[in-house]
Steps between C-alpha positions, in 0.01 A plus 500: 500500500733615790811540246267713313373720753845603585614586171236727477630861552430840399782763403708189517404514915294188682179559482451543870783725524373728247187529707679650780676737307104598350315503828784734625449705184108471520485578911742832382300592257178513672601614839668833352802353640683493164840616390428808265692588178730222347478259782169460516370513171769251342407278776092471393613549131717205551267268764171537271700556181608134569199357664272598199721375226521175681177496456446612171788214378335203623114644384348303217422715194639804676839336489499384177281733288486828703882596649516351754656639812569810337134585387352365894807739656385829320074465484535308837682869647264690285204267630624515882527922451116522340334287768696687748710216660840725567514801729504804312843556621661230375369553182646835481821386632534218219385766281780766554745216518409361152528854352628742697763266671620387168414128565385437124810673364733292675330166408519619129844635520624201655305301192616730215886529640537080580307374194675744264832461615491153528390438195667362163671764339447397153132479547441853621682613236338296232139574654601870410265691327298231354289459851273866425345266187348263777357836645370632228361173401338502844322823449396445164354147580304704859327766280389317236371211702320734762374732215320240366375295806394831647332618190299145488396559888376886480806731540566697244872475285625821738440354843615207416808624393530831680353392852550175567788386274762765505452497900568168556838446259625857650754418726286514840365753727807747553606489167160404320219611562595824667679652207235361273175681712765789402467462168166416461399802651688695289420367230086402560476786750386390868641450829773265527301367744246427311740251250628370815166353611509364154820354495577317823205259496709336131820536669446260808283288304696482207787389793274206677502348084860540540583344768298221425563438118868511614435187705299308200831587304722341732265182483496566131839435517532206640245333269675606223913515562590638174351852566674594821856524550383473893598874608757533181399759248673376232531228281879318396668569854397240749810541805536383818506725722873514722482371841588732739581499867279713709670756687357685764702794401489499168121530575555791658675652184201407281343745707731785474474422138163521424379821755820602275359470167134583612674852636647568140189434383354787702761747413465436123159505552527866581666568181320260230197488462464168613359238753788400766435163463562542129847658522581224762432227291734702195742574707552116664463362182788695392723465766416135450623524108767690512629262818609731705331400810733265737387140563481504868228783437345267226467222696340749799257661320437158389434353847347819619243435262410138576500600834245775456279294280516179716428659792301825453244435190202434687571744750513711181125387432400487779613932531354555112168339622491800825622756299449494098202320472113612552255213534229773492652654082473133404205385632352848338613377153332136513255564237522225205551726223786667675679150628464360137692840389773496752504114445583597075761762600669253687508172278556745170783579691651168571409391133715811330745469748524124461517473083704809443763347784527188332523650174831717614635153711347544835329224694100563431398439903793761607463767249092439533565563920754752504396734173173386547335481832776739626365778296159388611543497920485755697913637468766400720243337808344299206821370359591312804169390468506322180814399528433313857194355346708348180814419715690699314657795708862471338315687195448816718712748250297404217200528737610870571583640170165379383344649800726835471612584138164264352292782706657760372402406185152467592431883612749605159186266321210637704598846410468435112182221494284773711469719196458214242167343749394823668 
């Protein structure tokens, strides 16, 4: 029982050790005595981020049907910001240091840069083109699924389609639902607003299904071996990955590389008509083809990116709890006609996603999470969501263009169904 006891530890810390670093955190916090900006909001990102997932792993049910420590991280933030529990201060601070201060960005650009980069050449390129079919699969299987379940519960055929299941496969808030209340209004007449109102309460249900569905996958998957390739796409190249030697330096050039990449991202985002994150995965991917990238900046971006994901992810959901997610839009949306509804978009999606993957090679359980639930989350914030919740982060590029260039095919949809259902 002793031997146990010690081994116990949280962020790989003794137990009792981690306590001090959390009452020093907690007696900050509450005293108005802590750090603001960066310091201080990385350091209760990072102390509850931790402390909740621990939790949420070792929680019967929650652990093994529900995500986990990624689900407890964000609706335990989101809880603790509802009931009050943080000082409006340090919610604000967390806030403008999730968006404002870029945190988000970095955590994906240090995903996108790492995964893509070190991954198998021949894979990208023979993934090409054929991964839109898992997309469109995904969107074909969410619309016909919701159409019908929400017909069979009340809503008519155009708010099932229009409100609650173009919102939720839209890539997100930002690039989602905003552009969409847009074109609704256009298009319907009414405020933005107004569509807005409409639109959110799908979108961060629509995400909780994520999330959770992701982690039923990843227990799917170990029931049944012979649909996952365990965080591979593709079927035919099982590789080990090469050992490396973790260098503190070249750490430091996985970082130059991907604030790099993200920043051409930006600047061709001013010129294409296209989502940053979308040019940064196009324009890693081909650097990675055409091998022109050297290997000591491989092998950083590489071990920049396990870094990042070992050591900030539920810090990450811990921040997307504070600042992305409202407990008071979902709770607002808990009627049972409206959860069965979200609950078809979401499963349609993972069923198209799933059979039109395998059909073009894909494993079923990766092209059903990343064309799949990542169309269905809530963008970029909902991404590392799923993909926490099915252990799968090293899939974050595929994530991404499902969450950027799947989205934009979403509003180019919504603007010709509106006239076919108005």
């Amino acid at each position: 029982m002793q031997t146990e006891k010690k081994k116990l530890k949280i962020f790989e810390i003794p137990v009792l050790w981690f306590g001090v670093f959390a009452a020093i955190t907690i007696l900050s916090l509450y005293t108005g005595s802590l750090p603001g900006g960066m310091i201080g909001s990385l350091l209760v990102m990072m102390v509850f981020g931790e402390l909740l997932g621990f939790v949420g792993d070792r929680t019967p049910i929650v652990r093994t049907f529900l995500g986990g420590g990624a689900i407890i991280a964000i609706f335990g933030a989101a809880f603790m910001v509802y009931a009050g529990w943080l000082p409006e201060a340090s919610v604000t601070s967390m806030t403008e240091f999730m968006k404002d201060g870029g945190f988000l960005n970095l955590y994906i650009a240090a995903l996108i840069t790492g995964s893509i980069l070190g991954m198998n050449k021949n894979i990208l390129v023979k993934v090409g083109l054929r991964y839109f079919l898992p997309i469109f699969g995904a969107v074909i299987g969410a619309t016909a699924i919701a159409g019908l379940l929400g017909t069979l519960v009340g809503f008519s055929l155009r708010d099932a389609v229009l409100v609650i299941t173009m919102p939720i496969m839209g890539g997100g808030m930002g690039a989602g639902a905003v552009p969409m209340s847009q074109i609704y209004s256009e298009m319907m007449g009414n405020d933005p607003s107004y569509y807005i109102s409409m639109l959110v309460p799908a979108l961060a249900l629509g995400n909780v299904f994520a999330i959770v569905l992701a982690s039923m996958l990843n227990l799917l998957g170990k029931k049944v071996p012979s649909l996952t390739g365990n965080g591979q796409l593709i079927q035919g190249f099982n590789y080990k990955e090469e050992k490396q030697n973790y260098d503190i330096h070249k750490m430091g050039i996985g970082l130059l590389a991907a604030i790099t990449f993200f920043t051409v991202g930006n600047l061709l985002g001013d010129l294409i008509p296209l989502h940053p994150y979308a040019l940064m995965i196009i324009i890693v991917a081909i650097a990675k083809i055409a091998d022109i990238i050297p290997k000591n900046v491989i092998d950083g971006a590489s071990q920049w990116y396990k870094f990042v994901a070992s050591n900030w992810t539920l810090a990450l959901l811990f921040g997307i709890g504070i600042a992305y997610t409202d407990l008071n839009t979902v709770i607002e949306a808990l009627t049972l006609q409206y959860i069965l509804t979200v609950f078809g978009v979401v499963f349609g999606a993972i069923l198209g996603a799933g059979i039109l993957g395998k059909l073009v090679g894909f494993y079923p359980i990766e092209a059903a999470i990343t064309a799949g639930l990542c169309m269905a989350n809530m963008g970029g914030t909902g991404d590392v969501a799923v993909l926490s919740a099915s252990k799968r982060m090293e899939l974050m590029p595929f994530a991404q263009i499902s969450s950027r260039l799947g989205g934009a095919l979403i509003l180019l949809l919504a603007g010709l169904i509106i006239p076919l259902l108005s």
